[in-house]
C-alpha positions as CSV (number, residue, x, y, z in Angstrom):
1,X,170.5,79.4,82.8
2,X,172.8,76.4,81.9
3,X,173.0,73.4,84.2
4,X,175.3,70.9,84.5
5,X,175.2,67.6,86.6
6,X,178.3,65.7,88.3
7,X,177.2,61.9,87.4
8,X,180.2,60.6,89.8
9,X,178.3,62.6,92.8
10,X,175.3,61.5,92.0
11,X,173.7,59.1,94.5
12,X,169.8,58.5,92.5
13,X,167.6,59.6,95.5
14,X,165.8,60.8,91.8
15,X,164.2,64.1,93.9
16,X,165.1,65.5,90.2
17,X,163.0,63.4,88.4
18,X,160.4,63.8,90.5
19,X,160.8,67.3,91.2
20,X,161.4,68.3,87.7
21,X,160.9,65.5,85.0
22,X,161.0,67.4,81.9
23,X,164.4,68.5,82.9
24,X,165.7,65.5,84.2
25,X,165.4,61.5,84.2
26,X,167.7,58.5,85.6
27,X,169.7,56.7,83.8
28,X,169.2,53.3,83.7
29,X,172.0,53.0,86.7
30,X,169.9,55.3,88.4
31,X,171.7,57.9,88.3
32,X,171.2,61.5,87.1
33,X,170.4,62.3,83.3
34,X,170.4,65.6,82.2
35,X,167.6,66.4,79.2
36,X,167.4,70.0,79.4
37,X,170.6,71.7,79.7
38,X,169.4,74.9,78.9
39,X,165.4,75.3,80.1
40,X,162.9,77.4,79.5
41,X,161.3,79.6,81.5
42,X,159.0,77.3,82.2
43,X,160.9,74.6,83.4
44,X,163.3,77.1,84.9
45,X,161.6,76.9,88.6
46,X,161.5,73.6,88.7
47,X,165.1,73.0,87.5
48,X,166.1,75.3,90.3
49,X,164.1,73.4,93.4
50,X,165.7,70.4,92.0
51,X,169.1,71.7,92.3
52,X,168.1,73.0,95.5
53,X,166.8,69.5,96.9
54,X,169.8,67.6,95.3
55,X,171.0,65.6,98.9
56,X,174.6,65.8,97.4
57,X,174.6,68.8,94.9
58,X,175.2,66.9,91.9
59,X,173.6,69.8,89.7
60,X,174.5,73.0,89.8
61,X,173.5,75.7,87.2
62,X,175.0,78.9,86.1
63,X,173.8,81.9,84.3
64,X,174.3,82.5,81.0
């Protein structure tokens, strides 16, 4: 799974962060940081309920 975020979207409720904090943090604008592009399997459930609970779908994720 690959996942990519749309910064200009991006509003920083953080639910990503705080959802899945390995995978993402904020940016010091408060917006969306991606530090996993690629997780683990792991990290792969989280990654997905925090693409799921994104209020604007600023992260999507595709399979590779």
């Amino acid at each position: 799974m690959r996942i990519s975020v749309d910064r200009d979207t991006c509003v920083g409720s953080g639910s990503c962060v705080f959802i899945a904090p390995e995978v993402f943090d904020q940016h010091a604008d408060g917006r969306v940081l991606l530090l996993v592009g690629e997780p683990d399997e792991r990290a792969r459930a989280a990654a997905l309920s925090a693409i799921a609970n994104c209020p604007v779908g600023a992260i999507t994720a595709d399979r590779v």
